[in-house]
DRENTORKOL-3810 file (N, C-alpha, C; in nm, 4 decimals):
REM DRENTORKOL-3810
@n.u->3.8887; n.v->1.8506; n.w->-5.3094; ca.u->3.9965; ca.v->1.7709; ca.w->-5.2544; c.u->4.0031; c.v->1.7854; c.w->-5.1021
@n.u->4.0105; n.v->1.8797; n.w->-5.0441; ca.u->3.9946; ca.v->1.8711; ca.w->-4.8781; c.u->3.8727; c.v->1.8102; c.w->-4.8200
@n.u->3.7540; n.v->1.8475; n.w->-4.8964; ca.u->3.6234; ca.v->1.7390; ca.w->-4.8369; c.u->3.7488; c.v->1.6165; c.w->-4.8285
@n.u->3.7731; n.v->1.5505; n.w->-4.9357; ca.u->3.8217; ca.v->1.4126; ca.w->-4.9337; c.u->3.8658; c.v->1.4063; c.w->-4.7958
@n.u->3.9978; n.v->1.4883; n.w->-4.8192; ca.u->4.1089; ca.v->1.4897; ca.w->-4.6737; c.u->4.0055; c.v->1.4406; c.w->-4.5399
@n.u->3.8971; n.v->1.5826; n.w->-4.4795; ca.u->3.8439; ca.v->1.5573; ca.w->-4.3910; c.u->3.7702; c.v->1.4186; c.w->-4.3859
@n.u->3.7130; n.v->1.3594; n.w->-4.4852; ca.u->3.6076; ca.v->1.2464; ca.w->-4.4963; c.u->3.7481; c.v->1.1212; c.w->-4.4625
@n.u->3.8597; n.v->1.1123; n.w->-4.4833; ca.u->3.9129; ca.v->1.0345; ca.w->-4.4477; c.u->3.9650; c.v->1.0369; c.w->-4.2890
@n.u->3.9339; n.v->1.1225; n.w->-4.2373; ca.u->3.9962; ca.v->1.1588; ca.w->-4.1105; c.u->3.8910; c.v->1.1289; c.w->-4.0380
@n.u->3.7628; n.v->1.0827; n.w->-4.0324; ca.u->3.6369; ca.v->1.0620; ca.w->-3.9941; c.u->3.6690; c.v->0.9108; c.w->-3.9875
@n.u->3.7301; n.v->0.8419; n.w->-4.0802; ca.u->3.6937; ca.v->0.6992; ca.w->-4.1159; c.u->3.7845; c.v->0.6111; c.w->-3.9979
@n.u->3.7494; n.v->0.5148; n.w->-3.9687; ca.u->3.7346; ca.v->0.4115; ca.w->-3.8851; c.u->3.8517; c.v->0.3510; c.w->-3.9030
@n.u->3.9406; n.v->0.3722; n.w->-3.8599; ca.u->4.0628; ca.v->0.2683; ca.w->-3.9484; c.u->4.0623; c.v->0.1435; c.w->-3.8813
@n.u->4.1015; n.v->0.0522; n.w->-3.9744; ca.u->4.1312; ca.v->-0.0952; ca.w->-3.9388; c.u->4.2595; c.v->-0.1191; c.w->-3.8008
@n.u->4.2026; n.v->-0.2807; n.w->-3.7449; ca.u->4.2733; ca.v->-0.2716; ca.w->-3.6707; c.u->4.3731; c.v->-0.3839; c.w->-3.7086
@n.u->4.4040; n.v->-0.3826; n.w->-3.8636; ca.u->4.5036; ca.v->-0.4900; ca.w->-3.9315; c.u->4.6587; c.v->-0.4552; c.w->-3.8626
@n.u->4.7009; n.v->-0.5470; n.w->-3.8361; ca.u->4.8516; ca.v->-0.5095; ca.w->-3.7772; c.u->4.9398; c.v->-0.5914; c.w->-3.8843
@n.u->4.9145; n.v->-0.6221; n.w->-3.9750; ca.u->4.9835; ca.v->-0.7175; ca.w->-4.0881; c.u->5.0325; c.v->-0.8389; c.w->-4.0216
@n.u->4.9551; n.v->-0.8866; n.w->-3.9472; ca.u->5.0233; ca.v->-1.0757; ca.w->-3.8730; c.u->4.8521; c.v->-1.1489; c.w->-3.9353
@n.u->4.8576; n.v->-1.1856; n.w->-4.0510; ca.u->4.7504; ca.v->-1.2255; ca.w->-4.0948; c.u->4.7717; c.v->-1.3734; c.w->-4.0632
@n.u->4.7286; n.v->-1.4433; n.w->-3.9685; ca.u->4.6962; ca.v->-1.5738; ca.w->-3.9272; c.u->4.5908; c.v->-1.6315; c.w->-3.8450
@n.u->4.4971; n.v->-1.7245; n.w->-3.9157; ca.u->4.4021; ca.v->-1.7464; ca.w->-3.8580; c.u->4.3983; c.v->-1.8747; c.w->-3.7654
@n.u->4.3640; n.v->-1.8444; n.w->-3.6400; ca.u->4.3536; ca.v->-1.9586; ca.w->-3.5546; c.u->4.2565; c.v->-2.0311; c.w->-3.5453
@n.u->4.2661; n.v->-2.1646; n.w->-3.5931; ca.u->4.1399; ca.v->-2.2351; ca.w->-3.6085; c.u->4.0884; c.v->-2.2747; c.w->-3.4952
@n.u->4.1424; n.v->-2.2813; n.w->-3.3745; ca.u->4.0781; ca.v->-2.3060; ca.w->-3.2474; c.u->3.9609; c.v->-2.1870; c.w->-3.2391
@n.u->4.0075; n.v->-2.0899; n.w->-3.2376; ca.u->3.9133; ca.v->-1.9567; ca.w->-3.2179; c.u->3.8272; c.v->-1.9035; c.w->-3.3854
@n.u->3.9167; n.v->-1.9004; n.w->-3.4921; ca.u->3.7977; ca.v->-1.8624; ca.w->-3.5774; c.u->3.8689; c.v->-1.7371; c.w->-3.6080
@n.u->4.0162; n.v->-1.6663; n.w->-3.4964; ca.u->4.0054; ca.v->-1.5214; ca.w->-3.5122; c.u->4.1419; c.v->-1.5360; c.w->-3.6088
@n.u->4.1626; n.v->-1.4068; n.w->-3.6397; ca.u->4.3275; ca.v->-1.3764; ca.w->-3.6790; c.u->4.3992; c.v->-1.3359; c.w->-3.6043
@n.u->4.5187; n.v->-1.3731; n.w->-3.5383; ca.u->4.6303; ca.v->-1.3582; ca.w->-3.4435; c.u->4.6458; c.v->-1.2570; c.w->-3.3981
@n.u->4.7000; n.v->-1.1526; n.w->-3.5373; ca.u->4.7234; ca.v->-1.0645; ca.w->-3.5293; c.u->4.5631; c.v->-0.9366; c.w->-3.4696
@n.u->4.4468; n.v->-0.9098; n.w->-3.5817; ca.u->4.3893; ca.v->-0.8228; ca.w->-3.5212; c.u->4.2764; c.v->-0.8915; c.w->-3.4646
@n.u->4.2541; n.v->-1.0469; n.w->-3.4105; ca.u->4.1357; ca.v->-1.0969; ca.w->-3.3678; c.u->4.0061; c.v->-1.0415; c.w->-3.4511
@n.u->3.9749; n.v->-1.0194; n.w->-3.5405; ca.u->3.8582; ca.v->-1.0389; ca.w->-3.6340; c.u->3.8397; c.v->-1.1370; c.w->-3.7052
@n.u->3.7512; n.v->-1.1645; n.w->-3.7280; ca.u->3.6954; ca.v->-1.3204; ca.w->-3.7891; c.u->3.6916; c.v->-1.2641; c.w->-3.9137
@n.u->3.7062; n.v->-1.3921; n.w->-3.9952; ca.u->3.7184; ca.v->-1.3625; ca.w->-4.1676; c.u->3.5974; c.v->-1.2961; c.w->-4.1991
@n.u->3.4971; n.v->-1.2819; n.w->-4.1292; ca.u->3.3795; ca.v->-1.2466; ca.w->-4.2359; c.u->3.4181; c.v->-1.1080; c.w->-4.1854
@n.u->3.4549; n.v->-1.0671; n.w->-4.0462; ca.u->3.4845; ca.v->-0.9192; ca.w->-4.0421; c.u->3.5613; c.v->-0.8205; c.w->-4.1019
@n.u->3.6883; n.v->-0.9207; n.w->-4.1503; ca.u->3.7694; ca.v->-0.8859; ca.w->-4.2344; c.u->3.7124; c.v->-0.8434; c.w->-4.3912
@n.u->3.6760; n.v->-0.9260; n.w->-4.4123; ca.u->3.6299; ca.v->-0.9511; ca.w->-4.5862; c.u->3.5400; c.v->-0.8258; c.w->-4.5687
@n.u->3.4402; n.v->-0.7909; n.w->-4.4908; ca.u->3.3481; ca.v->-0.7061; ca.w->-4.4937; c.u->3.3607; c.v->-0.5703; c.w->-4.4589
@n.u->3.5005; n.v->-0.5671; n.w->-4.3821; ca.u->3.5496; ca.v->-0.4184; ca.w->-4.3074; c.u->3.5435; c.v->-0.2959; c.w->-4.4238
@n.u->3.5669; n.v->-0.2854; n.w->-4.5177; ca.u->3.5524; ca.v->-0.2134; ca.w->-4.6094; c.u->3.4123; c.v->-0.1693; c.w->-4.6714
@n.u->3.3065; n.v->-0.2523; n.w->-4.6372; ca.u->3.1952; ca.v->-0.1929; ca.w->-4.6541; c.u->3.1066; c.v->-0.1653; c.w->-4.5347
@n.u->3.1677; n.v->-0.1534; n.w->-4.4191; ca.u->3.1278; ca.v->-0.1578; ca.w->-4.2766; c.u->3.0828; c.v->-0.0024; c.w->-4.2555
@n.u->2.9558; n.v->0.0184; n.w->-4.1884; ca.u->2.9592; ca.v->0.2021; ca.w->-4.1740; c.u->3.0792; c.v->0.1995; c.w->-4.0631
@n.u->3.0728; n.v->0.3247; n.w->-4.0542; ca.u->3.1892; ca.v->0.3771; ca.w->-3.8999; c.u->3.1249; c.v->0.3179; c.w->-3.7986
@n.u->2.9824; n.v->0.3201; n.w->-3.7306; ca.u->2.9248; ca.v->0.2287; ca.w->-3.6590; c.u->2.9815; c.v->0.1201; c.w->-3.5837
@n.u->2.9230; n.v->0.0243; n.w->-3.7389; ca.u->2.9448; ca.v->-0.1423; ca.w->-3.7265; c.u->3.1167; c.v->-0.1798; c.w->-3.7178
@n.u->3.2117; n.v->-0.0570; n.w->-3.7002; ca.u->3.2960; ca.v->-0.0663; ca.w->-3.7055; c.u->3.3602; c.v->-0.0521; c.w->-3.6110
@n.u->3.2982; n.v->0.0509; n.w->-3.5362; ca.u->3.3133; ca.v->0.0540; ca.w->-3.3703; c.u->3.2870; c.v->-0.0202; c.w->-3.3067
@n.u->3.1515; n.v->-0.0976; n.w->-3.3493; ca.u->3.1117; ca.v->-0.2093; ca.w->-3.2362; c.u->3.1762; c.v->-0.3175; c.w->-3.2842
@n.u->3.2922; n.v->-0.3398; n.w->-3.3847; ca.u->3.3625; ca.v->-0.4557; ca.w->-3.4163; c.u->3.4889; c.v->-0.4117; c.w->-3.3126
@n.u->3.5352; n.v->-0.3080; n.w->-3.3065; ca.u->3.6573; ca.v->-0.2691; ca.w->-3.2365; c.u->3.6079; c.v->-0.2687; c.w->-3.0761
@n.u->3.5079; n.v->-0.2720; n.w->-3.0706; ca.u->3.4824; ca.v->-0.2478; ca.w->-2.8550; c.u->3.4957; c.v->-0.3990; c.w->-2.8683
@n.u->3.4498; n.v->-0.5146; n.w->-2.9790; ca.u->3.4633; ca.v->-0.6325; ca.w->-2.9357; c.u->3.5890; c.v->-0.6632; c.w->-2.9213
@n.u->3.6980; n.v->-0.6308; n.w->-2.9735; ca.u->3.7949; ca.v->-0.6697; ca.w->-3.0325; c.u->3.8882; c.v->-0.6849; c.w->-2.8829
@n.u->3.8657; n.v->-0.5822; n.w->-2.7920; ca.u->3.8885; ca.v->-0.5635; ca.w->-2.6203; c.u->3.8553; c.v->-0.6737; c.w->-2.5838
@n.u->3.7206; n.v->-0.7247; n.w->-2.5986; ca.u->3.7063; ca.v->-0.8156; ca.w->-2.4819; c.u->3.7471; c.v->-0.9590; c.w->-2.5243
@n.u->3.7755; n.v->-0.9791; n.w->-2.6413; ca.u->3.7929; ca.v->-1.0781; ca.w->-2.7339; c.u->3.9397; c.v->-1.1003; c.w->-2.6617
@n.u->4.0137; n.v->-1.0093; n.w->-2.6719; ca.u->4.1819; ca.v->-1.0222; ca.w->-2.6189; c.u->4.1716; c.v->-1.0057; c.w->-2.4466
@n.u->4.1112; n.v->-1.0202; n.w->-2.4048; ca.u->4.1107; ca.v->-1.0461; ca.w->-2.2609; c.u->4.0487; c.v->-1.1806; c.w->-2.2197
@n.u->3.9752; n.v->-1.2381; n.w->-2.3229; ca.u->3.9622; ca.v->-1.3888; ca.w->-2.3139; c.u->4.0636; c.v->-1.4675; c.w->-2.4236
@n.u->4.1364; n.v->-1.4665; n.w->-2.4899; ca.u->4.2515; ca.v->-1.5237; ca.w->-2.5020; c.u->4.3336; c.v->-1.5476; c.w->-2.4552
END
């Protein structure tokens, strides 16, 4: 049971803010600017591909 604990404390958390709306001009969701396929897929994402979804997620909200 503490492996668990630590292995969750490692993990990547989402950057869902619960404002689930997608803007069709952009493609993103309002709330955490990820595109549906990022969404749908975040759960099988390594920690990685998850980081380099979140460094986008910066520059994404500075061009909005």
């Amino acid at each position: 049971m503490r492996q668990s604990t630590a292995l969750r404390r490692s993990e990547v958390t989402s950057p869902c803010i619960n404002v689930c709306r997608m803007n069709p001009a952009t493609g993103l969701c309002e709330g955490c600017l990820r595109t549906l396929d990022e969404i749908a897929a975040w759960s099988a994402f390594t920690d990685t591909r998850k980081r380099d979804v979140l460094a986008q997620l910066a520059a994404r909200k500075t061009a909005c």
